[in-house]
RODO-2510 file (C-alpha; in nm, 4 decimals, decimal comma):
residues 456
     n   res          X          Y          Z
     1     x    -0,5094    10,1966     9,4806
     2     x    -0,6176    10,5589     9,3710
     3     x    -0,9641    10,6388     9,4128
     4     x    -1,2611    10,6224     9,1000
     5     x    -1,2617    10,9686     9,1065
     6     x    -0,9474    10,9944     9,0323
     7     x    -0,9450    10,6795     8,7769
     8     x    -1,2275    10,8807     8,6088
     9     x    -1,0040    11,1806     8,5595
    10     x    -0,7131    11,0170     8,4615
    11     x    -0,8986    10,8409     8,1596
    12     x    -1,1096    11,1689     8,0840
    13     x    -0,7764    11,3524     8,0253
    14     x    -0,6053    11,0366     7,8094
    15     x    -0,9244    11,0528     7,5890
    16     x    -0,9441    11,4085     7,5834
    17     x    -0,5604    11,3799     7,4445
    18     x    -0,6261    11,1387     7,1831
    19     x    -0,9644    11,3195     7,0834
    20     x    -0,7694    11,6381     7,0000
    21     x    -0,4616    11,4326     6,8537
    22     x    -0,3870    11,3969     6,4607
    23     x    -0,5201    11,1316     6,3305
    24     x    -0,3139    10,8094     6,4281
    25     x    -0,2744    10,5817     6,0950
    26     x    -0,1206    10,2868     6,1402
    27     x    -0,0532    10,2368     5,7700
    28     x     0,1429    10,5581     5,7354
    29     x     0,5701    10,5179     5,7395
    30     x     0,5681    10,8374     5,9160
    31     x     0,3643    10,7392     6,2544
    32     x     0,4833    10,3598     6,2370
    33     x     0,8230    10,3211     6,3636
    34     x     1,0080    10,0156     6,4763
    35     x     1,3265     9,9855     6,7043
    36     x     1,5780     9,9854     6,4107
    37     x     1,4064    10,2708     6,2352
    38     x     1,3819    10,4881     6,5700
    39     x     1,7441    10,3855     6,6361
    40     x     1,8211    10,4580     6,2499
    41     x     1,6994    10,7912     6,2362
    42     x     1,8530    10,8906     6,5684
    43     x     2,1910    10,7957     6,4480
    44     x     2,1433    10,9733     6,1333
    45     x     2,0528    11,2901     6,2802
    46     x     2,3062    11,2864     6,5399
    47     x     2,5662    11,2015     6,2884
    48     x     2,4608    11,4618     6,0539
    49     x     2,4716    11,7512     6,3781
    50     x     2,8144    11,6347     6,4987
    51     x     2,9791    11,5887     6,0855
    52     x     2,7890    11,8289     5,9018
    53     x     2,6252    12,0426     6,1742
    54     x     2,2511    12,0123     6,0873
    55     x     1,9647    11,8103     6,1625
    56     x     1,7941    11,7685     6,5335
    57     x     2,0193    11,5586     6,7433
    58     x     1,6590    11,3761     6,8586
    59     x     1,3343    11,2350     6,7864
    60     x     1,0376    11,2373     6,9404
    61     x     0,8327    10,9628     6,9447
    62     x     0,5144    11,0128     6,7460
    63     x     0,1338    11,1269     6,9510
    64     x     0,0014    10,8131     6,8727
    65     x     0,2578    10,5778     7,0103
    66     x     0,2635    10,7911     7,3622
    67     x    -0,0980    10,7325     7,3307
    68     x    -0,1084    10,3706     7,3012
    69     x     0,1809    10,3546     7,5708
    70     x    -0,0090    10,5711     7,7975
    71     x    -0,3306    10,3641     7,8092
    72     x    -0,1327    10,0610     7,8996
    73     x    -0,0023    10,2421     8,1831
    74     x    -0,3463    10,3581     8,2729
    75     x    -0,4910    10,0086     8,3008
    76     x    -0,1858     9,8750     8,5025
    77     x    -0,1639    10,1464     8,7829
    78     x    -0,5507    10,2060     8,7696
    79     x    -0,6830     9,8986     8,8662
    80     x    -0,7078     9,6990     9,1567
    81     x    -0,6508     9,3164     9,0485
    82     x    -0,3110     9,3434     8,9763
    83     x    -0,0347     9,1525     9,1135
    84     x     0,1646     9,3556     9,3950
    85     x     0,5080     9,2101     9,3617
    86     x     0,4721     9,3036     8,9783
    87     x     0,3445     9,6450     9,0869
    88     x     0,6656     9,6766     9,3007
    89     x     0,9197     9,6453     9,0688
    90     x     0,7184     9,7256     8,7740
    91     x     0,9157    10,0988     8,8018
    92     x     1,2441     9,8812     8,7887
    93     x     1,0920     9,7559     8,4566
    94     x     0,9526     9,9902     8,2815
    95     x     1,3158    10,2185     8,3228
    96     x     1,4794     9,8748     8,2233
    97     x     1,2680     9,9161     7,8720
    98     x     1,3136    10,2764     7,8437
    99     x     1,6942    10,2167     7,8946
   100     x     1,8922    10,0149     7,6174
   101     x     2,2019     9,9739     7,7660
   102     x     2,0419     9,8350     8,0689
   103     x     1,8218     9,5854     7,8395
   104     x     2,1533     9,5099     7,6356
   105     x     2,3300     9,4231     7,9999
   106     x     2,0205     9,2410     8,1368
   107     x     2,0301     9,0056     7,8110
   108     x     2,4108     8,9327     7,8228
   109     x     2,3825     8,8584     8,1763
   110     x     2,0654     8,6407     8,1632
   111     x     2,2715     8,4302     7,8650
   112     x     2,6141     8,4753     8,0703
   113     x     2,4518     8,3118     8,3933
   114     x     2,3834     7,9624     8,2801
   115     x     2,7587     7,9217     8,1606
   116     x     2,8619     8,0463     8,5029
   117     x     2,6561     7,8293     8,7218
   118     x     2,7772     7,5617     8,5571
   119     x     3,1404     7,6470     8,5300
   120     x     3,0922     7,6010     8,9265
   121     x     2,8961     7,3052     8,9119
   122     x     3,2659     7,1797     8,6628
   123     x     3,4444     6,8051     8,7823
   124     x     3,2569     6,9020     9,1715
   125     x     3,3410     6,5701     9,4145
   126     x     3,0370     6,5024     9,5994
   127     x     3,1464     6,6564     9,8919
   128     x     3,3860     6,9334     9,9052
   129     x     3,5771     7,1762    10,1244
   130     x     3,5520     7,5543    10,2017
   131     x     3,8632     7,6066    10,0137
   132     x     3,7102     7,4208     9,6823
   133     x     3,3897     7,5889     9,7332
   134     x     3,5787     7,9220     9,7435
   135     x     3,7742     7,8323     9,4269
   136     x     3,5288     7,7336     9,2275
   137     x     3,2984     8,0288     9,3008
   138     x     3,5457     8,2400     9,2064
   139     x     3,6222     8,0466     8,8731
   140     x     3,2027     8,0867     8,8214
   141     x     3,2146     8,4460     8,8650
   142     x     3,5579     8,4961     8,6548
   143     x     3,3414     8,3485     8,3625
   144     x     3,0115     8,5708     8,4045
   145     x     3,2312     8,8725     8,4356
   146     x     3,3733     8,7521     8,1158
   147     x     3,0163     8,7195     7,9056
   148     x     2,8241     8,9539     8,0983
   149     x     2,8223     9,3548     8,0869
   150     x     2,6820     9,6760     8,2021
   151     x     2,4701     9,7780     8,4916
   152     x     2,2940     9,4359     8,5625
   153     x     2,6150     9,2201     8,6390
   154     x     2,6098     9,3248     9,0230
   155     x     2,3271     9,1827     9,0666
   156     x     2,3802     8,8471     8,9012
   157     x     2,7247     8,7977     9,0274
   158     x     2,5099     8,8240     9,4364
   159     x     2,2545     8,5788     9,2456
   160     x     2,5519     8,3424     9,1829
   161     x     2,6847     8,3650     9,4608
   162     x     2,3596     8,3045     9,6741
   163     x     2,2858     8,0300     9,4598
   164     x     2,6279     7,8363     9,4773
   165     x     2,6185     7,8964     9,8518
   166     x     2,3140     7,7154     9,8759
   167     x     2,4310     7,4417     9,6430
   168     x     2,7011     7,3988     9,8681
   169     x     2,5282     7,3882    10,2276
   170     x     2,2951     7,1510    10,0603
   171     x     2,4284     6,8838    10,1861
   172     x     2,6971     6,9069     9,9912
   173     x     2,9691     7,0449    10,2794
   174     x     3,3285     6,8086    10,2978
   175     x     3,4922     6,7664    10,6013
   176     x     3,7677     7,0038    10,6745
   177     x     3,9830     6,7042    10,8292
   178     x     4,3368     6,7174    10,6692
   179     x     4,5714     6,4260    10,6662
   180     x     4,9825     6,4419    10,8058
   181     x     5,0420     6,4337    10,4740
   182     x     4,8479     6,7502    10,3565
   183     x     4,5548     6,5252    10,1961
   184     x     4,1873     6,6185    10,2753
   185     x     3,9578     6,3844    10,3850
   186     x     3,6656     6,2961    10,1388
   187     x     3,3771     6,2308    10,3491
   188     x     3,1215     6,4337    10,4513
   189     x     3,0937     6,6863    10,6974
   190     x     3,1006     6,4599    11,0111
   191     x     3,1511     6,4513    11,3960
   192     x     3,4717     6,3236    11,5658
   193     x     3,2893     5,9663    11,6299
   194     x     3,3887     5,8873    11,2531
   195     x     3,7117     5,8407    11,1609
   196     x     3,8631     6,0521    10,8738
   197     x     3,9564     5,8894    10,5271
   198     x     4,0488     6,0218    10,1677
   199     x     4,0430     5,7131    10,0225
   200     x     4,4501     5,7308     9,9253
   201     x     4,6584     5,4092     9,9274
   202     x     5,0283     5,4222     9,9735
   203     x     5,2612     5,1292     9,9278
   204     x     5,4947     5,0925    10,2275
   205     x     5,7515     4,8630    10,3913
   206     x     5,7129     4,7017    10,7209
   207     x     5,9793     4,8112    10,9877
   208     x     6,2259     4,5733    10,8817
   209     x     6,2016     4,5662    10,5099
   210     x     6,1192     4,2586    10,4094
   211     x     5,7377     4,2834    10,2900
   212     x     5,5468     4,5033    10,1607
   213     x     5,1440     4,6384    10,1745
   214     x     4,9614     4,9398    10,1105
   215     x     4,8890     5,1512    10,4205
   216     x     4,5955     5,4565    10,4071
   217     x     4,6999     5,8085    10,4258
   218     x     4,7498     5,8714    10,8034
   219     x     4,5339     6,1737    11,0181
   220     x     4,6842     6,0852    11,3115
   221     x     5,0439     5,9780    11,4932
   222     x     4,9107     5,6739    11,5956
   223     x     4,8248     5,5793    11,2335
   224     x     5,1576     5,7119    11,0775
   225     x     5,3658     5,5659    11,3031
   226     x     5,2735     5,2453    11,4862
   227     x     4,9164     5,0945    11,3669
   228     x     5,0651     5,0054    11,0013
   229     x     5,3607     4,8467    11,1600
   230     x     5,2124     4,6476    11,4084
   231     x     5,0248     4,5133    11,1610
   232     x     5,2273     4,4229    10,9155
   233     x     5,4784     4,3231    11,2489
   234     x     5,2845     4,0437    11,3379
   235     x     5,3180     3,8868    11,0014
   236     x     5,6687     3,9430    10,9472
   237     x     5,8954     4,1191    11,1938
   238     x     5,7836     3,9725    11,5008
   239     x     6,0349     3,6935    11,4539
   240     x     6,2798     3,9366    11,4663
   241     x     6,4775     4,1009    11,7871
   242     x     6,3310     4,4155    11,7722
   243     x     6,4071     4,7158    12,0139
   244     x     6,1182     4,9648    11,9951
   245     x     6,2273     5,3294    12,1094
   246     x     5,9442     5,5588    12,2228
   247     x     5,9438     5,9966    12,1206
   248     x     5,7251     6,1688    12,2749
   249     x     5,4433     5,9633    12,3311
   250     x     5,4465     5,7820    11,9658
   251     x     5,6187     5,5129    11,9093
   252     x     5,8169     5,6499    11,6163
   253     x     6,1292     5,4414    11,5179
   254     x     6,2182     5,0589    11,5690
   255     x     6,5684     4,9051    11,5931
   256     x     6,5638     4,5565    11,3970
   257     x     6,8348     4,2907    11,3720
   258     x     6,8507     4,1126    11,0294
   259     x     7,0747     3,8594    11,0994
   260     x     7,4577     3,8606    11,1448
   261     x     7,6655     4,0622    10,9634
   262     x     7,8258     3,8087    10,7522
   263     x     7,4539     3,7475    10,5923
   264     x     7,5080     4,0327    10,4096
   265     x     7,6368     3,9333    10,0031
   266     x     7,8119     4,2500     9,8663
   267     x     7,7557     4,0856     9,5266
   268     x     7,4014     4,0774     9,5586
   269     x     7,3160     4,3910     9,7952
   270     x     7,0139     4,4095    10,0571
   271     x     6,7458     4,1285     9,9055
   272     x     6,4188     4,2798     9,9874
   273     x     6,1312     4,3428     9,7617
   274     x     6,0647     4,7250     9,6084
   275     x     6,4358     4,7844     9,5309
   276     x     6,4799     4,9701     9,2142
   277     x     6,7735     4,7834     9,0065
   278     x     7,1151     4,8951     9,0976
   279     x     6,9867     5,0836     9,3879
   280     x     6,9928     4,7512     9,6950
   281     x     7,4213     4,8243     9,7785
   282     x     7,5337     4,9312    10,0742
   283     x     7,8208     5,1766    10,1050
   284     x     8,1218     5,0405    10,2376
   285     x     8,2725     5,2083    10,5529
   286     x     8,6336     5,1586    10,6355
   287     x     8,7122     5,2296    10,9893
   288     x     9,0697     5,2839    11,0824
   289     x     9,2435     4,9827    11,3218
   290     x     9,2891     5,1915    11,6550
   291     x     9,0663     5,2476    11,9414
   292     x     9,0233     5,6131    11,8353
   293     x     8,8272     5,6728    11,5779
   294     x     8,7982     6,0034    11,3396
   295     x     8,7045     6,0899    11,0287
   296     x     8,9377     6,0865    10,7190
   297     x     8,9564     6,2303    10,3439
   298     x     8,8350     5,9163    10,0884
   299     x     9,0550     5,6059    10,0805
   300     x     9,2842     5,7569    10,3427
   301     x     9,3113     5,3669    10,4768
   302     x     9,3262     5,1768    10,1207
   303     x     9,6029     4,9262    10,1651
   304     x     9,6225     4,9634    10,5453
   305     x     9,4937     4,7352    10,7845
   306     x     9,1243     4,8657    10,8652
   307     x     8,7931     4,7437    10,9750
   308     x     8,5348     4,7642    10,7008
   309     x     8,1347     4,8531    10,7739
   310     x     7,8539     4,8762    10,5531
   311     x     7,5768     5,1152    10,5585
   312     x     7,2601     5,2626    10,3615
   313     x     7,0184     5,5300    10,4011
   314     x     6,6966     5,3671    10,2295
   315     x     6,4536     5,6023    10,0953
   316     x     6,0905     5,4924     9,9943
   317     x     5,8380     5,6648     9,7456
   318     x     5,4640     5,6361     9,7617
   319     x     5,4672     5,3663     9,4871
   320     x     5,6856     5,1327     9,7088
   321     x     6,0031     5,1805     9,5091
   322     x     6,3183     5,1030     9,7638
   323     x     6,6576     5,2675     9,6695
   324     x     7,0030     5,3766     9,8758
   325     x     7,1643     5,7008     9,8527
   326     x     7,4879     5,8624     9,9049
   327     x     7,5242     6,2257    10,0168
   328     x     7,2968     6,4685     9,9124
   329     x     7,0290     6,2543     9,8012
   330     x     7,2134     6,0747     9,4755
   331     x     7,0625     5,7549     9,4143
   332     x     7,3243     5,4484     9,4257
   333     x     7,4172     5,2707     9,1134
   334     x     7,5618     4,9382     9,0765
   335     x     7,5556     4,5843     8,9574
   336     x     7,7321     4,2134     9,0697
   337     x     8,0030     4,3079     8,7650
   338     x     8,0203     4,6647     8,9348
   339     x     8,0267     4,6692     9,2988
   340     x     8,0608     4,9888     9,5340
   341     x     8,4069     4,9413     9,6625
   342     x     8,5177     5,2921     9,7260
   343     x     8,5053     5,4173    10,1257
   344     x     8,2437     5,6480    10,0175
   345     x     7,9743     5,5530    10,3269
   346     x     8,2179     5,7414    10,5636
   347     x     8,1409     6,0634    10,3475
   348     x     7,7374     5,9767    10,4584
   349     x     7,8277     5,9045    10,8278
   350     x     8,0185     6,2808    10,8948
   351     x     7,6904     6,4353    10,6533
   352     x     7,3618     6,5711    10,6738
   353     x     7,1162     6,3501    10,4757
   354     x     6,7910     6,4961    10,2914
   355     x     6,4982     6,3445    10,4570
   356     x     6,2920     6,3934    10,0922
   357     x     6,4620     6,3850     9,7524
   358     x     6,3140     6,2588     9,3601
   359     x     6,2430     5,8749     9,3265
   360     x     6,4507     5,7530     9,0247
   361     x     6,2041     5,5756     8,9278
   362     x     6,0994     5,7685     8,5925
   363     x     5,7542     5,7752     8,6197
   364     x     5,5568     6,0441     8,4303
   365     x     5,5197     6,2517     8,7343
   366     x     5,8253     6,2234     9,0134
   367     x     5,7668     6,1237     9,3132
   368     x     5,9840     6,1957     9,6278
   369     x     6,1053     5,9368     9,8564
   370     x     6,1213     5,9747    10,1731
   371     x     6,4418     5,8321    10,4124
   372     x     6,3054     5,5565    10,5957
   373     x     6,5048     5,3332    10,6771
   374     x     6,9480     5,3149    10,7943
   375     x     7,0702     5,0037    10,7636
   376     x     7,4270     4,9480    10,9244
   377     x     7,6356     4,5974    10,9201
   378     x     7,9250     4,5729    11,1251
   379     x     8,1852     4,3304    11,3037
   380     x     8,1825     4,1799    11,6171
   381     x     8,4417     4,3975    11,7852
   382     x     8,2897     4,7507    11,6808
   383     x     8,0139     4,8352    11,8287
   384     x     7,7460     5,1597    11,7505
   385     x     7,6198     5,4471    11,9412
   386     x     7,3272     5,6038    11,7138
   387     x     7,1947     5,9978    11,7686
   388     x     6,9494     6,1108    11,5420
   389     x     6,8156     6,4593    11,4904
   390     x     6,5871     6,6383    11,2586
   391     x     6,6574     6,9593    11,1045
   392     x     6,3425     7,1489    11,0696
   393     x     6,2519     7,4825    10,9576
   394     x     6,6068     7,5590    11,1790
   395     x     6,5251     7,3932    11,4654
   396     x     6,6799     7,0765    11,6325
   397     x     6,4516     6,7916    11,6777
   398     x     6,6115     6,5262    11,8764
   399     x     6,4811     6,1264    11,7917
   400     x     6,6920     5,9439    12,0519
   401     x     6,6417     6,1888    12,3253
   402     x     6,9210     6,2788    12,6178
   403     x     7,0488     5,9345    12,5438
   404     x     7,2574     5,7607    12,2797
   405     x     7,1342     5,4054    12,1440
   406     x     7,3727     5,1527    12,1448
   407     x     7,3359     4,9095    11,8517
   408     x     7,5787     4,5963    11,9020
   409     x     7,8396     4,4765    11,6441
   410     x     7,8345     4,2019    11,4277
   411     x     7,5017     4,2253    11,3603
   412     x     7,2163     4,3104    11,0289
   413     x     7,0593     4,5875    11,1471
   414     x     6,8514     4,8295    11,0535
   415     x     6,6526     5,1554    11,1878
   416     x     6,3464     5,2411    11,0805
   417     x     6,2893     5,6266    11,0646
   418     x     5,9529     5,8081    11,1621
   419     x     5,6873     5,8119    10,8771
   420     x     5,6000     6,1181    11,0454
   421     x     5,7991     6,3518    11,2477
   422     x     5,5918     6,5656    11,5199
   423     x     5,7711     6,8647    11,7418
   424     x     5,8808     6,8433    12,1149
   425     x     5,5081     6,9407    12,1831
   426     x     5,3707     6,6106    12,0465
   427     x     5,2035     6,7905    11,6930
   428     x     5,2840     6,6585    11,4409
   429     x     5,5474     6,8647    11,1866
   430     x     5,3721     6,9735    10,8199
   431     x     5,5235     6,8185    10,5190
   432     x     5,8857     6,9978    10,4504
   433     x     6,1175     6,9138    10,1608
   434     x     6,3961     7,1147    10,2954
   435     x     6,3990     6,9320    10,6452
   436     x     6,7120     6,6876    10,7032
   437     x     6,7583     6,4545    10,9010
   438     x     7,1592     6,5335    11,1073
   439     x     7,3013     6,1412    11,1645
   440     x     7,6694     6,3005    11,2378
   441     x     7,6483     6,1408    11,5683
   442     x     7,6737     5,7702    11,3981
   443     x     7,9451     5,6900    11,6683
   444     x     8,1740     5,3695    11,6320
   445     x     8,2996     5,1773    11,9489
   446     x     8,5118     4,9358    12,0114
   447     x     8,4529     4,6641    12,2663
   448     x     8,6847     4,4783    12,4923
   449     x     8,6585     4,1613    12,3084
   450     x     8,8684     4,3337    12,0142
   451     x     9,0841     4,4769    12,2609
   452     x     9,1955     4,1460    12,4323
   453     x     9,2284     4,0180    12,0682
   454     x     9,4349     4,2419    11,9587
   455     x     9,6726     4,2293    12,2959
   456     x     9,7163     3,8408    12,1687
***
């Protein structure tokens, strides 16, 4: 604080100043000026310089109003029992008043920042990720930038972002846990003693089709691939011959037998629950009658002697909707009065299926099914030798391993696929609509019991 002395000076020379001043009337137009008069008169004047080249491009402010403004001044810095913090910025305020556009841009911001902190706070879970934080900050600063102008913004864009920092480490932090099927967990930041959820119900099939339940959205192999099924095993497929095929330390796919063949009714397709209508045939698959087999154009063998297979390649949405397709994803159509008949399932054995394509369904919003299950009925004397691979992002993911698994003839039986596929180094593969799943190694055999049968 400055010294009396110096106090004692300072006021001497204000008084001395006023003493010597005009007489200050505060009645008089000419000393009494408010902001829109000052600004008024400026404009004027500089108007009339720039257009008609006369007048003073300024005003100054009249001796009694520098007065009045420099005894205020005199009492803040002069004495002692004022607040420091004010007395720090106060230089930051005073140029704020002596500068319009900054007051203009301190007002627009201090009316923009509300809107803004609140845009952030917009449809917020309770918990929520870096990546949501991130967005919505940026959202929250989009709209201040939008309402608020000038010199001051800098500073409140920092304050908003300070503030929805805080708002977000208060408590407030999601885990970062992401399921295998891109969904983030819900719950709070947490340790790895709690296991993750997002609170997302899917309905599913059990291995061999013939019940349904809802399953939660897997974080984990385990989960995905062998703790739904188990479950839903003991209820239902247990009864069943099952052969359960181990890749890479998940169990990942099951081999089922239905029944025999013959228990399939090409009038009234595969009768399992979740089957869209028109969408439960299998393909027919007409295998020529010698011991070699290889592929031929469509209805190469109609009205020869042949040996005639079904198969299917279920797919399964997240709604629980069931439907066979052909090549290239088409969704089967037909009815009792309109049965597949044509060879058209050896077109799907020597082709590439889409693992993912749209659920026929027509819900508002498509879903995509994903190929689940293959289901393959045929006779006694042929026999199967199943090879599955996954195409993914170009590279070759083998499901049966170095070894081909034989499926017997005259059996039901169906394969149930992966829910989800991991790579030869046990992680688990992201979610890819392009991936396919190869099944040209869907090998017929024939057995010795058709041989000796056909030597009669």
């Amino acid at each position: 604080s400055p010294s009396f002395k110096h106090v004692d000076t300072a006021l001497f020379y204000i008084s001395q100043l006023s003493a010597t001043a005009p007489q200050y009337n505060h009645d008089s137009k000419e000393d009494t000026m408010t902001l829109g008069s000052f600004l008024r008169r400026n404009v004027k004047n500089l108007r009339n310089q720039v257009i008609q080249e006369k007048g003073d491009g300024y005003h100054f402010v009249p001796l009694g109003e520098w007065y009045s403004a420099a005894i205020l001044l005199y009492h803040f810095y002069c004495h002692t029992d004022n607040d420091a913090n004010f007395a720090e910025h106060a230089p930051v305020k005073i140029a704020m008043q002596l500068d319009p556009e900054g007051q203009y841009s301190e007002n627009r911001c201090q009316k923009a920042y509300p809107v803004a902190s609140a845009a952030y706070m917009d449809s917020l879970p309770a918990h929520y990720t870096l990546a949501v934080h991130q967005r919505q900050l940026q959202h929250a600063l989009h709209i201040l930038r939008s309402r608020a102008k000038g010199p001051a913004f800098s500073s409140y864009a920092a304050k908003l972002k300070e503030d929805c920092d805080q708002i977000w480490a208060d408590g407030r932090k999601g885990c970062e846990g992401v399921s295998l099927t891109g969904n983030p967990c819900v719950l709070p930041l947490h340790g790895t003693t709690r296991s993750h959820s997002n609170r997302l119900r899917m309905r599913s099939a059990c291995s061999c089709g013939r019940s349904i339940s809802y399953r939660s959205d897997p974080f984990t192999l385990e989960s995905a691939n062998h703790e739904f099924y188990k479950s839903l095993s003991e209820k239902c497929c247990s009864s069943l011959s099952q052969h359960r095929l181990f890749g890479r330390n998940q169990l990942s796919w099951v081999v089922c037998n239905l029944g025999p063949a013959s228990s399939y009714q090409t009038t009234m397709g595969i009768e399992q629950p979740g089957f869209l209508l028109g969408s439960q045939y299998l393909l027919p698959w007409d295998l020529p009658p010698d011991d070699t087999w290889t592929p031929e154009p469509k209805n190469a063998w109609r009205g020869k002697r042949s040996v005639r297979c079904y198969v299917g390649y279920e797919y399964e949405c997240s709604k629980g909707h069931r439907f066979y397709c052909s090549t290239g994803g088409v969704p089967v159509k037909g009815s009792p009065a309109n049965m597949v008949k044509e060879n058209c399932g050896g077109s799907n054995v020597m082709s590439d299926m889409v693992l993912y394509t749209t659920c026929p369904s027509h819900t508002n919003k498509p879903l995509l099914g994903q190929l689940m299950r293959i289901v393959v009925c045929s006779p006694e004397q042929v026999n199967l030798s199943v090879c599955l691979k996954v195409l993914y992002r170009n590279v070759l993911i083998s499901l049966t391993g170095s070894e081909n698994v034989q499926i017997p003839g005259g059996k039901m039986t169906v394969i149930r696929l992966p829910y989800v596929y991991c790579d030869e180094a046990d992680s688990p593969l992201p979610f890819d609509i392009e991936a396919y799943l190869c099944k040209a190694a869907l090998i017929p055999l024939r057995s010795n019991t058709r041989r000796r049968t056909d030597k009669k």
